[in-house]
C-alpha positions in Angstrom: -27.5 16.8 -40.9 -27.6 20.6 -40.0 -24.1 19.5 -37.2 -20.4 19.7 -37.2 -18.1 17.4 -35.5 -15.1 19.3 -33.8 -12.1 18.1 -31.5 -12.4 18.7 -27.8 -9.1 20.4 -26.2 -6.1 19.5 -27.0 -5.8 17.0 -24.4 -8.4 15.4 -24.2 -8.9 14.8 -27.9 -13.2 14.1 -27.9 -15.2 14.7 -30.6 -17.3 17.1 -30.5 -21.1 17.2 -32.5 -22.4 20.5 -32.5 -24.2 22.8 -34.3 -23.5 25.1 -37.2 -23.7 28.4 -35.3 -22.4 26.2 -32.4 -25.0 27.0 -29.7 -25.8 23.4 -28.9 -22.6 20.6 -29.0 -22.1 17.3 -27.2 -19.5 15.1 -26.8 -20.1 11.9 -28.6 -16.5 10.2 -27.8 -16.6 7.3 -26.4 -12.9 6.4 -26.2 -11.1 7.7 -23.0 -7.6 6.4 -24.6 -7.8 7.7 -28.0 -7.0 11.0 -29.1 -8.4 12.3 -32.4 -6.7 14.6 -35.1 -8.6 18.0 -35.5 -10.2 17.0 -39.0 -13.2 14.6 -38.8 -15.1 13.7 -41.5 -19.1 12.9 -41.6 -20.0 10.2 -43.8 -22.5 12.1 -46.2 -25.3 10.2 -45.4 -24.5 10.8 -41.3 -23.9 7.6 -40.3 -20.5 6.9 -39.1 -18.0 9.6 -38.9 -13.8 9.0 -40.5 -11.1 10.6 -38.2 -7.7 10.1 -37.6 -6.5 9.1 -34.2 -3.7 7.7 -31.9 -4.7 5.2 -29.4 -3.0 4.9 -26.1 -2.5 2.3 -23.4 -4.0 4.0 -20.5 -2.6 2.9 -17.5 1.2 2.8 -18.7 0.8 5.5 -22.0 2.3 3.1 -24.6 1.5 3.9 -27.6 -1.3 0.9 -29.0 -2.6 1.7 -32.5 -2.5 4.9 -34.9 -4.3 5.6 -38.4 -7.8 6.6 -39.6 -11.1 5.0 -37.5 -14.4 4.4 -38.3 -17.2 4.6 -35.7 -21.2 4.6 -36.1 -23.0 7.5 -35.1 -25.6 6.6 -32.7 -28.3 9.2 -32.4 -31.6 9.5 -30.5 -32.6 12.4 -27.8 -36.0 12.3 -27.0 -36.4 15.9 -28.1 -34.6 15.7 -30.9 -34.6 12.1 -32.3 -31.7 13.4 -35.0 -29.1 14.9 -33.0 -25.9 12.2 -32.0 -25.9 11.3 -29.0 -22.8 9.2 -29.1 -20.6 7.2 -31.1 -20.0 2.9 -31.1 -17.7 0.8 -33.1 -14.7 2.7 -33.1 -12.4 1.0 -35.0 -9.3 1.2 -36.6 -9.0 0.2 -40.2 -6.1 2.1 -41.6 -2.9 2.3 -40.2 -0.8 5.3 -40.6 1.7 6.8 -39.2 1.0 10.0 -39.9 -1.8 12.8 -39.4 -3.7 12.4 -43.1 -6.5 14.5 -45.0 -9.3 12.0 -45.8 -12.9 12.4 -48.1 -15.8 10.0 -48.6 -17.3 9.1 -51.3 -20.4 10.5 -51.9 -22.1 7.3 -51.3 -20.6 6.8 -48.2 -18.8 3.6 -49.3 -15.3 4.2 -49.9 -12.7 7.2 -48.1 -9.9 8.4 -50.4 -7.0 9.2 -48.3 -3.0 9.8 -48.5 -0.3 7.1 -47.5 3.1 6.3 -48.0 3.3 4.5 -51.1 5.6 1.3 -50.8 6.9 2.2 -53.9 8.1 5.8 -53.4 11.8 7.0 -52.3 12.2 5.5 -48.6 8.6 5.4 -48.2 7.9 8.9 -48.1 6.3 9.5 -51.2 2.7 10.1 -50.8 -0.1 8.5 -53.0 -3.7 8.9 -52.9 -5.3 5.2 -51.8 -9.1 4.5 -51.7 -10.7 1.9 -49.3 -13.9 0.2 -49.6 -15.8 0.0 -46.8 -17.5 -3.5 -48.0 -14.4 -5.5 -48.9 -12.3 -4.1 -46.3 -9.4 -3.4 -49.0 -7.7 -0.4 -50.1 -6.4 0.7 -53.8 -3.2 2.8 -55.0 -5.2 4.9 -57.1 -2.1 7.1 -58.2 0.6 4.7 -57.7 3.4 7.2 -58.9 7.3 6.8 -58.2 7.9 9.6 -58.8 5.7 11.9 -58.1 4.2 12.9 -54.2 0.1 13.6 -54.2 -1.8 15.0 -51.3 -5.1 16.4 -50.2 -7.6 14.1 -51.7 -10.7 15.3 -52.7 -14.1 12.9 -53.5 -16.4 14.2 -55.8 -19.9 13.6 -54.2 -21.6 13.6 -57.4 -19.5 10.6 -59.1 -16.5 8.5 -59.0 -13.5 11.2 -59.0 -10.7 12.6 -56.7 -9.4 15.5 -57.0 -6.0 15.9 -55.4 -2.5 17.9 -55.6 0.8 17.0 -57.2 3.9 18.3 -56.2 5.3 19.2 -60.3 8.4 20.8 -60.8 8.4 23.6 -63.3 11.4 25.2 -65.2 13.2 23.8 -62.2 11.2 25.4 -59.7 8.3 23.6 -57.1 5.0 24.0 -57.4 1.6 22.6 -56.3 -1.0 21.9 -58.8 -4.8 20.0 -58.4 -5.2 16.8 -60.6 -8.1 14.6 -60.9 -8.4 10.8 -61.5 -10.9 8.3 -62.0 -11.7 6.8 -58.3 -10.9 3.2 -59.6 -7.2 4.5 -61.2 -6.1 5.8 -63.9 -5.0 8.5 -66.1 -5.0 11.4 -64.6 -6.4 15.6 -65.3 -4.8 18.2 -64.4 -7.1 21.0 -63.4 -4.5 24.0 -62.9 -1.3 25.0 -63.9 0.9 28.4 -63.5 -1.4 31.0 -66.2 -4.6 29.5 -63.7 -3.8 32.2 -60.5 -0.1 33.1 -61.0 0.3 31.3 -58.1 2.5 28.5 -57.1 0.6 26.6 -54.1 -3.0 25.3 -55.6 -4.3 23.1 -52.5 -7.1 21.9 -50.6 -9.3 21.0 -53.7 -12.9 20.5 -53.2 -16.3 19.4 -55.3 -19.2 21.3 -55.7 -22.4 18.9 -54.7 -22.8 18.4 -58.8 -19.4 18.1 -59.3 -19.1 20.1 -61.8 -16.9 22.8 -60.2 -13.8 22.8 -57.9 -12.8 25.5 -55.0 -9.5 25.7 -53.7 -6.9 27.4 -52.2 -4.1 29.3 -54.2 -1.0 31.8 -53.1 2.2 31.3 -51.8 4.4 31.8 -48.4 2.7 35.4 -48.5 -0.7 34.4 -48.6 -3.4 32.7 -50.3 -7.1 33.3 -51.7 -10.2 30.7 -52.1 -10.8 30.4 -56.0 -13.3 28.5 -58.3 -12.8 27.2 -61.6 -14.4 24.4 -63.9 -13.5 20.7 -62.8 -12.5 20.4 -66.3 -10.0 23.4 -66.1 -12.1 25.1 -68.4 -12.6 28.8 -68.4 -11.2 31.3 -65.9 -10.7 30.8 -61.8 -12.7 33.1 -59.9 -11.3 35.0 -57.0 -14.1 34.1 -54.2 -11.9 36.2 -51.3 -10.3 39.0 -53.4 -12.3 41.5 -51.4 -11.5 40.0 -48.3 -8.6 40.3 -45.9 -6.6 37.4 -44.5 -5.0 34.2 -46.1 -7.6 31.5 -47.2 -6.9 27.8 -46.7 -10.0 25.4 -46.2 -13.0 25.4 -48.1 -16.4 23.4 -48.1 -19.5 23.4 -49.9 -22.6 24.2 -48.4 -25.5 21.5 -49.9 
């Protein structure tokens, strides 16, 4: 709790667990042959950390082993009994070929995350799958020919994902956030053209009650963080109008 868990450069690819205001960090990788994707995840309750990562052969570079790993977080400095120290177990259980955005559960059970669905045109269309840490398996939650989702989103407060749909309007391409029970389903959609104006609504994410979702909305031009109801009630709130810059990810602070 309180610490972040950053890449280290580029080349060497360690994580990083440091800080909020980043005045204290350590390096808690413990895999010399791995190199990690720039978007770990914590488990919420701290335990193990979800990252994406490509594992090398050492001595001759061959590529091993790619997809998402788990590893425990082992912590205990005398000083400061809840700061990591180093991580154990790393493991891959989901092989991917490709970079992915993941999310845990708010339980800390199960990691929604975006694959190639064997299904989709030359396996390139993306679904949104959801593994269980306890049985080891994982779940097609969208399972859509047709259709390509990204950027899952767990709700920490129950069993949801939020996620985006690539939707084709008046023959024109647009983004729009969905959500979906985390077991399958039919699924919500949240926003639509009259929510921003916009055509790119990404990077969803859950208040801690779940009751609320923040994301990103704009276009090649630019883009603003915005709130609206998780039920796509009511009117989305520009969080950034006053600010300058384009606005991608966003978190809630617990």
């Amino acid at each position: 709790a309180g610490t972040v868990v950053l890449p280290d450069t580029f080349l060497n690819m360690e994580l990083v667990a440091s800080d909020e205001d980043c005045t204290k960090s350590v390096v808690i990788s413990n895999a010399p042959g791995t190199r990690f994707s720039n978007l770990p995840h914590w488990s919420p309750d701290g335990s193990q950390i979800a990252v994406y990562g490509i594992s090398f052969d050492l001595e001759g570079g061959a590529l091993i082993e790619q997809g998402i790993y788990l590893a425990d977080v082992v912590r205990g400095y005398v000083s400061d009994p809840g700061r990591p120290t180093v991580i154990a177990y790393l493991h891959l259980v989901i092989e991917t070929l490709g970079d992915v955005l993941i999310s845990w559960s708010g339980d800390s059970q199960r990691i929604a995350y975006v694959a190639a669905a064997p299904n989709g045109g030359g396996g390139q269309q993306g679904d949104i799958f959801v593994y269980d840490l306890i049985s080891g398996t994982s779940v097609n939650v969208t399972n859509t020919p047709n259709s390509s989702e990204d950027h899952p989103a767990y709700s920490p407060a129950d069993e949801r994902i939020a996620f985006i749909r690539l939707v084709v309007v008046r023959g024109a391409y647009r983004y729009d956030i969905f959500t979906i029970p985390a077991w399958g389903g039919s699924a919500f959609q949240v926003t639509s053209k009259a929510t921003t104006g916009k055509p790119q609504n990404r990077f969803p994410c859950f208040s801690p009650d779940g009751l609320n979702l923040s994301f990103s909305s704009g276009d090649a031009y630019g883009s603003h963080i915005y709130r609206i109801k998780a039920d796509g009630s009511g009117k989305a709130v520009n969080l950034t109008a006053k600010r300058a810059g384009s606005f991608r990810f966003n978190v809630w602070r617990r």
